[in-house]
PyMOL commands that place a pseudoatom at each C-alpha (Angstrom):
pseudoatom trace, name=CA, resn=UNK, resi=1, chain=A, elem=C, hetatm=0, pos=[10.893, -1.492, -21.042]
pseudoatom trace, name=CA, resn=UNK, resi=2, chain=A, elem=C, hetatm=0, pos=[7.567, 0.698, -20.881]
pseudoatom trace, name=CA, resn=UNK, resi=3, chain=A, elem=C, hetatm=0, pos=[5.158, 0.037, -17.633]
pseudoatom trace, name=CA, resn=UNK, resi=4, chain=A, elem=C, hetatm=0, pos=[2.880, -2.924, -18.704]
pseudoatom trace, name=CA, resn=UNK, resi=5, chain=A, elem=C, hetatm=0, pos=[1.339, -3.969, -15.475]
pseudoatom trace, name=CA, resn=UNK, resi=6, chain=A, elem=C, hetatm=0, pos=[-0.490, -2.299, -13.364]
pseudoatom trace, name=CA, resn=UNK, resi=7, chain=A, elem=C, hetatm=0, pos=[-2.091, -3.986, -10.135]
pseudoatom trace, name=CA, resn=UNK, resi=8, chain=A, elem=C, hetatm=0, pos=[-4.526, -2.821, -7.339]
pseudoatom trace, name=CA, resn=UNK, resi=9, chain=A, elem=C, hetatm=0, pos=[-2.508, -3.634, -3.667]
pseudoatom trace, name=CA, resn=UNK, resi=10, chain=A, elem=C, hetatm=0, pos=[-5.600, -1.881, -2.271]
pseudoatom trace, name=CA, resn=UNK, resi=11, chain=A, elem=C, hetatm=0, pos=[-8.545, -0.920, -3.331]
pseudoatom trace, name=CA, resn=UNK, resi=12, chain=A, elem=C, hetatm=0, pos=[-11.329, 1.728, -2.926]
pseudoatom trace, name=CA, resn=UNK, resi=13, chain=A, elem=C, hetatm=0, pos=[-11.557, 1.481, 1.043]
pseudoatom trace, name=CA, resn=UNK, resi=14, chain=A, elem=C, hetatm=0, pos=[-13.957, 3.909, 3.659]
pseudoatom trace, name=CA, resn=UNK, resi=15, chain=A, elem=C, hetatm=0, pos=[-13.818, 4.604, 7.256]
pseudoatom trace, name=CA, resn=UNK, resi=16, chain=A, elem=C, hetatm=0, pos=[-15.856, 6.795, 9.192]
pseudoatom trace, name=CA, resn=UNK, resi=17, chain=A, elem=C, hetatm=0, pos=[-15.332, 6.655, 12.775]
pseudoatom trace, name=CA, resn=UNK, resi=18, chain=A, elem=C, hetatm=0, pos=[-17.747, 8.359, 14.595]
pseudoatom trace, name=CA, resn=UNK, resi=19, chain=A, elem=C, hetatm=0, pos=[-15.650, 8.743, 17.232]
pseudoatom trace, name=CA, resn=UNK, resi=20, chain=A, elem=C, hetatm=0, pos=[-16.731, 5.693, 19.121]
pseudoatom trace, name=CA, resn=UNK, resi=21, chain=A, elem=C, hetatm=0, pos=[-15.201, 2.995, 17.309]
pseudoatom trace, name=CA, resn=UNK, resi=22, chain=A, elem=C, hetatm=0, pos=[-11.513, 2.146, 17.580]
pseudoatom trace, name=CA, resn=UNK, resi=23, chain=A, elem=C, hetatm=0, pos=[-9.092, 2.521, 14.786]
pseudoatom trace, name=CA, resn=UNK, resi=24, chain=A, elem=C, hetatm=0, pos=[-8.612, -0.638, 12.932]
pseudoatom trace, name=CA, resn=UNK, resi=25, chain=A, elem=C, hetatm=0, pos=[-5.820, -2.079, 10.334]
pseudoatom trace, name=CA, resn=UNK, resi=26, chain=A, elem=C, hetatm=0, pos=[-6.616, -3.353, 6.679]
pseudoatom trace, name=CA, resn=UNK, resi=27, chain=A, elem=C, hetatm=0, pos=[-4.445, -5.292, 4.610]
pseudoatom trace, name=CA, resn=UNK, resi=28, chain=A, elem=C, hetatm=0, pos=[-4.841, -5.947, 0.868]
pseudoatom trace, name=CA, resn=UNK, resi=29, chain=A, elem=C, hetatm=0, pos=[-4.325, -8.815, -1.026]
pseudoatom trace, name=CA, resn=UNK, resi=30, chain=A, elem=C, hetatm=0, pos=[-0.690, -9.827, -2.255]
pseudoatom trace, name=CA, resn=UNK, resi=31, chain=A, elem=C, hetatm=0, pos=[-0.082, -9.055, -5.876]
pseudoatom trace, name=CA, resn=UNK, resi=32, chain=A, elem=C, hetatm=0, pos=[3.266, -10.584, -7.267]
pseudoatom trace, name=CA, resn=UNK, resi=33, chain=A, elem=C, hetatm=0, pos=[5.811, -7.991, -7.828]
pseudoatom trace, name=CA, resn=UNK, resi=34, chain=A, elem=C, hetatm=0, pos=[8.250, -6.799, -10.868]
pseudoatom trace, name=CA, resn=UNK, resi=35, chain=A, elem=C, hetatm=0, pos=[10.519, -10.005, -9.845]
pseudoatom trace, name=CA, resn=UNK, resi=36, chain=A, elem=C, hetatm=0, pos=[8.373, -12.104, -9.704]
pseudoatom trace, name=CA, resn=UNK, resi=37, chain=A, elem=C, hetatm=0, pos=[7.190, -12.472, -13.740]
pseudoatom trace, name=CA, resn=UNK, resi=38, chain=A, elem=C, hetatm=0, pos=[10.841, -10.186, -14.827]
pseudoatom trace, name=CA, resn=UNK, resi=39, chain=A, elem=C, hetatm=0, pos=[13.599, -11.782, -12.356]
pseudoatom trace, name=CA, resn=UNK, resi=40, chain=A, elem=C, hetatm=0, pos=[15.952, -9.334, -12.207]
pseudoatom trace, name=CA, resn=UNK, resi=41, chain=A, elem=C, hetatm=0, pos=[13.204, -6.337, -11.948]
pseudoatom trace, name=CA, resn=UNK, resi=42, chain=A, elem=C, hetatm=0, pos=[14.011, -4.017, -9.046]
pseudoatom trace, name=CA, resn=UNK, resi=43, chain=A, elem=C, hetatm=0, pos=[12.074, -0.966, -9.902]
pseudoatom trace, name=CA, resn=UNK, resi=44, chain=A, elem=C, hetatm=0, pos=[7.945, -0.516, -8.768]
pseudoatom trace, name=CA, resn=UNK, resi=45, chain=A, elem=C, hetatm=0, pos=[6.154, 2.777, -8.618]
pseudoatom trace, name=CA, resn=UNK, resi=46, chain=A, elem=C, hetatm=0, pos=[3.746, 2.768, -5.829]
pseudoatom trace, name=CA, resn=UNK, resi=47, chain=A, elem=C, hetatm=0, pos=[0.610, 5.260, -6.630]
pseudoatom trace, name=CA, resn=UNK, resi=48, chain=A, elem=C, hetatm=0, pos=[-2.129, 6.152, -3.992]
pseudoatom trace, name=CA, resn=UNK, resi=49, chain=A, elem=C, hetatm=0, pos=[-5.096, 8.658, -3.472]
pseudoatom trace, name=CA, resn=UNK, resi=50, chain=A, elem=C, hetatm=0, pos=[-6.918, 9.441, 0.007]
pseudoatom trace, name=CA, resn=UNK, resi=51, chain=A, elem=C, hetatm=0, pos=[-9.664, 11.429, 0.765]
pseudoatom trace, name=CA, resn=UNK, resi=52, chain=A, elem=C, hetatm=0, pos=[-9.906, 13.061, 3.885]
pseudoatom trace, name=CA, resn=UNK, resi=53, chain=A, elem=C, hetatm=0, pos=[-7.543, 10.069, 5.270]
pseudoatom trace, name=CA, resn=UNK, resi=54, chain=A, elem=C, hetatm=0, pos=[-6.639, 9.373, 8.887]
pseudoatom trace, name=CA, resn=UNK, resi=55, chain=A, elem=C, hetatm=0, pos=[-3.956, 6.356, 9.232]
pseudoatom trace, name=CA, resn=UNK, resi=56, chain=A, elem=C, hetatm=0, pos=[-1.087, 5.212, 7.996]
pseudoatom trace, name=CA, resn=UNK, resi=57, chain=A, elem=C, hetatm=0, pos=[-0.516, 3.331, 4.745]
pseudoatom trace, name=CA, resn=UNK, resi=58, chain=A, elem=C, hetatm=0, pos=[2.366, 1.232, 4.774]
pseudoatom trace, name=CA, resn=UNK, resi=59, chain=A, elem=C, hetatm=0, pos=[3.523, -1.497, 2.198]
pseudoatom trace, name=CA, resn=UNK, resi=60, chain=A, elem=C, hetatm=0, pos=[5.195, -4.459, 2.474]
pseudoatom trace, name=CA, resn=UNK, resi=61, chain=A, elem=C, hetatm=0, pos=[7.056, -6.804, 0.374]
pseudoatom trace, name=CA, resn=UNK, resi=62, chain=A, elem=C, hetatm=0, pos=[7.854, -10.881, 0.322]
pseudoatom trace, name=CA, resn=UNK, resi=63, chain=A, elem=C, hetatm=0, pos=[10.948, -12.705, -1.008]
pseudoatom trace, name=CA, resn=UNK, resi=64, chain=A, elem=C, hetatm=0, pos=[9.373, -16.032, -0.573]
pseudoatom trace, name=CA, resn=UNK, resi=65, chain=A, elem=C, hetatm=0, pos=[8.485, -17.635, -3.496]
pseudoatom trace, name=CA, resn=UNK, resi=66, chain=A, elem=C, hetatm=0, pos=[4.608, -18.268, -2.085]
pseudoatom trace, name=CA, resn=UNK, resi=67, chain=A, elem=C, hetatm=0, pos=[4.641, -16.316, 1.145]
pseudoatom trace, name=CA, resn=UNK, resi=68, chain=A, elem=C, hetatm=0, pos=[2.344, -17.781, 3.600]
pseudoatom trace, name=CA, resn=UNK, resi=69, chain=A, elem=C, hetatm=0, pos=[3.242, -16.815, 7.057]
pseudoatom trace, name=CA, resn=UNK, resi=70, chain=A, elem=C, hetatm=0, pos=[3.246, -13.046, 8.741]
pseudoatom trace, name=CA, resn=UNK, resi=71, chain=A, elem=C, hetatm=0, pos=[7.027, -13.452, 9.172]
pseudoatom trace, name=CA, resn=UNK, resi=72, chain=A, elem=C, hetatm=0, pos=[7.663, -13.615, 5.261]
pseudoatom trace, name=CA, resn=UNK, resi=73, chain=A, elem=C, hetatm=0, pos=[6.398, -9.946, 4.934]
pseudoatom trace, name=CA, resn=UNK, resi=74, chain=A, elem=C, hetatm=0, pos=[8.578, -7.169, 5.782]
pseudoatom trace, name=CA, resn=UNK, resi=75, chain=A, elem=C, hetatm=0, pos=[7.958, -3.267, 5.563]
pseudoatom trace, name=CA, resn=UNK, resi=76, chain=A, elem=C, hetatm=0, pos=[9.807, -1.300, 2.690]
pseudoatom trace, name=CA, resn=UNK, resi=77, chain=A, elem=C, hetatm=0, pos=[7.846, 2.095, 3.099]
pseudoatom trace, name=CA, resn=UNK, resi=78, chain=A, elem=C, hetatm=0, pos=[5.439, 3.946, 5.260]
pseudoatom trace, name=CA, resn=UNK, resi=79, chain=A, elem=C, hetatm=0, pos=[3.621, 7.748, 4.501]
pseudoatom trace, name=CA, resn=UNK, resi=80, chain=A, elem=C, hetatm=0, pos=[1.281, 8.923, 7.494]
pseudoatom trace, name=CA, resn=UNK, resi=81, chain=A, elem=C, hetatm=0, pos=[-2.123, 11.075, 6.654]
pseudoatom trace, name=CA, resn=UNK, resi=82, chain=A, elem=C, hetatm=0, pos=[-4.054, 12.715, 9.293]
pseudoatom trace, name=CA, resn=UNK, resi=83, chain=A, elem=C, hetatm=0, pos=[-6.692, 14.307, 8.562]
pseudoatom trace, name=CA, resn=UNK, resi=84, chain=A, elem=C, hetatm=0, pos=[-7.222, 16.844, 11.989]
pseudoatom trace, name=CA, resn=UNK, resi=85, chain=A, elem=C, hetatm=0, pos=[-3.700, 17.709, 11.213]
pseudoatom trace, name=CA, resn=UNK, resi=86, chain=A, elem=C, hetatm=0, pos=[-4.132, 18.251, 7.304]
pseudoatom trace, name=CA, resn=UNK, resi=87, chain=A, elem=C, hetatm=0, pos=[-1.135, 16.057, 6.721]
pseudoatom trace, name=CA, resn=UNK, resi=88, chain=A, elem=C, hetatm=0, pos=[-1.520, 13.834, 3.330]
pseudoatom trace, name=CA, resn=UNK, resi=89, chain=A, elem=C, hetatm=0, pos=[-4.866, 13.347, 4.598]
pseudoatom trace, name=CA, resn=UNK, resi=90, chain=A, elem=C, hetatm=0, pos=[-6.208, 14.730, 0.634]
pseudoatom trace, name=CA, resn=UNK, resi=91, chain=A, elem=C, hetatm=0, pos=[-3.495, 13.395, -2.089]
pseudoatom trace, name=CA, resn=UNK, resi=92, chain=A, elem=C, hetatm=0, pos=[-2.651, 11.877, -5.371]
pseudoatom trace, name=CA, resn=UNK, resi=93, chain=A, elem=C, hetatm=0, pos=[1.064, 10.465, -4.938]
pseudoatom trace, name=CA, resn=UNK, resi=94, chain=A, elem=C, hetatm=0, pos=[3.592, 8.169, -6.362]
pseudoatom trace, name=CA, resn=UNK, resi=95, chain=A, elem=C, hetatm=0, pos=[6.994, 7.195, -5.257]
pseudoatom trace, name=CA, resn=UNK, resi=96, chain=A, elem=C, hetatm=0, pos=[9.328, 4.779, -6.558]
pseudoatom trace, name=CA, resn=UNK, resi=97, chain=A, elem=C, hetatm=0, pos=[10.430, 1.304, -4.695]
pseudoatom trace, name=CA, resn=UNK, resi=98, chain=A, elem=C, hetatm=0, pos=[13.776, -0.835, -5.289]
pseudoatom trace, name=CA, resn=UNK, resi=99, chain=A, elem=C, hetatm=0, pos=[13.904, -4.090, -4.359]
pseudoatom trace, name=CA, resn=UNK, resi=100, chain=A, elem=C, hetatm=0, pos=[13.930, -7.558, -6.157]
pseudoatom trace, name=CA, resn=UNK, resi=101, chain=A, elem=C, hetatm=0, pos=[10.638, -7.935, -4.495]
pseudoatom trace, name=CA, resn=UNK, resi=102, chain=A, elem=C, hetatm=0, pos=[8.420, -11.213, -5.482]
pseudoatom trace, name=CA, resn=UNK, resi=103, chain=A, elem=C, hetatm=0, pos=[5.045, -10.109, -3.540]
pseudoatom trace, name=CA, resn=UNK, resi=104, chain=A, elem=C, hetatm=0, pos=[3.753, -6.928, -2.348]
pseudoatom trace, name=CA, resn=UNK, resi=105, chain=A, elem=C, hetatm=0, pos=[1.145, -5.736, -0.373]
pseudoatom trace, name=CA, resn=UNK, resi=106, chain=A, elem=C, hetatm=0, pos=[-0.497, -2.312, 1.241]
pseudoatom trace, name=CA, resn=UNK, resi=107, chain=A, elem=C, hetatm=0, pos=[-1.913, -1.961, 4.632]
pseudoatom trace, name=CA, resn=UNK, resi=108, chain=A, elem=C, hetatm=0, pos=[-3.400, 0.822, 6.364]
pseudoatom trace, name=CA, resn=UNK, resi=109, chain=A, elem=C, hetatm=0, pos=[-2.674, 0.864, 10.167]
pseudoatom trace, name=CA, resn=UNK, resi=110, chain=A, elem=C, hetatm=0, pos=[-4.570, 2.896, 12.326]
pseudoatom trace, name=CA, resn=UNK, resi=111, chain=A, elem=C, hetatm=0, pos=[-7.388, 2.993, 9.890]
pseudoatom trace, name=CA, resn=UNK, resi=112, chain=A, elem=C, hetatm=0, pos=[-9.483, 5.714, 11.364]
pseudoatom trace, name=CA, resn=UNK, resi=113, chain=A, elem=C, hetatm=0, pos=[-11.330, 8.205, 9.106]
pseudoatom trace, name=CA, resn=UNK, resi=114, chain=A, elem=C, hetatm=0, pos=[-11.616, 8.554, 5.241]
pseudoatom trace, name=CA, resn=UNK, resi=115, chain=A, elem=C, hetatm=0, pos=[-11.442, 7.238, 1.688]
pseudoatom trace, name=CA, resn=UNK, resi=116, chain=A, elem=C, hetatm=0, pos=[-8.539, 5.309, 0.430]
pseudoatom trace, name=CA, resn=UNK, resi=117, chain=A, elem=C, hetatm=0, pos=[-9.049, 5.989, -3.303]
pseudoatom trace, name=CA, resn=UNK, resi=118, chain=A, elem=C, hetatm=0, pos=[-6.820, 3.190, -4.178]
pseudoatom trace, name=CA, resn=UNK, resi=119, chain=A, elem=C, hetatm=0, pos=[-3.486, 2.016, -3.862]
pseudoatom trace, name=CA, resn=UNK, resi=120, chain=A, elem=C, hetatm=0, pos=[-1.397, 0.392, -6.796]
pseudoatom trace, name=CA, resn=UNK, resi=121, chain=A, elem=C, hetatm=0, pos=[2.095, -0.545, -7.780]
pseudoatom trace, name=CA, resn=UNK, resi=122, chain=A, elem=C, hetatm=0, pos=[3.577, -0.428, -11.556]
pseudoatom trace, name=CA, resn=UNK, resi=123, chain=A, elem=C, hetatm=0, pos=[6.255, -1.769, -13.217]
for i in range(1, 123): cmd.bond("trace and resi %d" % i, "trace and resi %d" % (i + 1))
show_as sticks, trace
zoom trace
């Protein structure tokens, strides 16, 4: 089967800390994943851009059916960018998740400098 859905788990986001402020977390909105519509779908590609980035951009996926409460989500990958350190802080990406995931979601911890481009999954 070719890709025919693409959705947004987080989109265009900007930080600049001037040095004052604390770092801060952001968490997208949860987009059904490839189990969800294709029930026996395992296979996502997770695509993402920063600019200049400082945090760390994990995603996290639900089983439930409607997840509703923090302890539905659990983390199935994690990438840090720095940008002092020049460590994915400027990247286009893509990696590939396995799970029979119904949900999915992005969050960037530590949220502290630059432009999240976006961040999407495909299946």
């Amino acid at each position: 089967m070719s890709q025919s859905t693409i959705l947004a788990l987080l989109p265009q986001t900007t930080y600049n800390n001037d040095g004052t402020a604390k770092p801060y977390d952001v968490t997208g909105e949860a987009q059904p994943a490839a189990a969800y519509y294709l029930g026996n779908q395992d296979l996502q590609t997770l695509s993402y851009n920063f600019t200049e980035v400082t945090g760390n951009l994990v995603i996290e996926a639900s089983l439930a059916s409607t997840p509703a409460v923090e302890g539905d989500w659990f983390k199935v990958w994690e990438t840090t960018a720095n940008n002092s350190a020049n460590l994915n802080a400027n990247t286009s990406a893509y990696t590939n998740l396995t799970g029979n995931f119904t949900y999915m979601r992005a969050k960037i911890e530590d949220f502290n400098h630059g432009v999240v481009q976006f961040v999407k999954i495909s299946y």
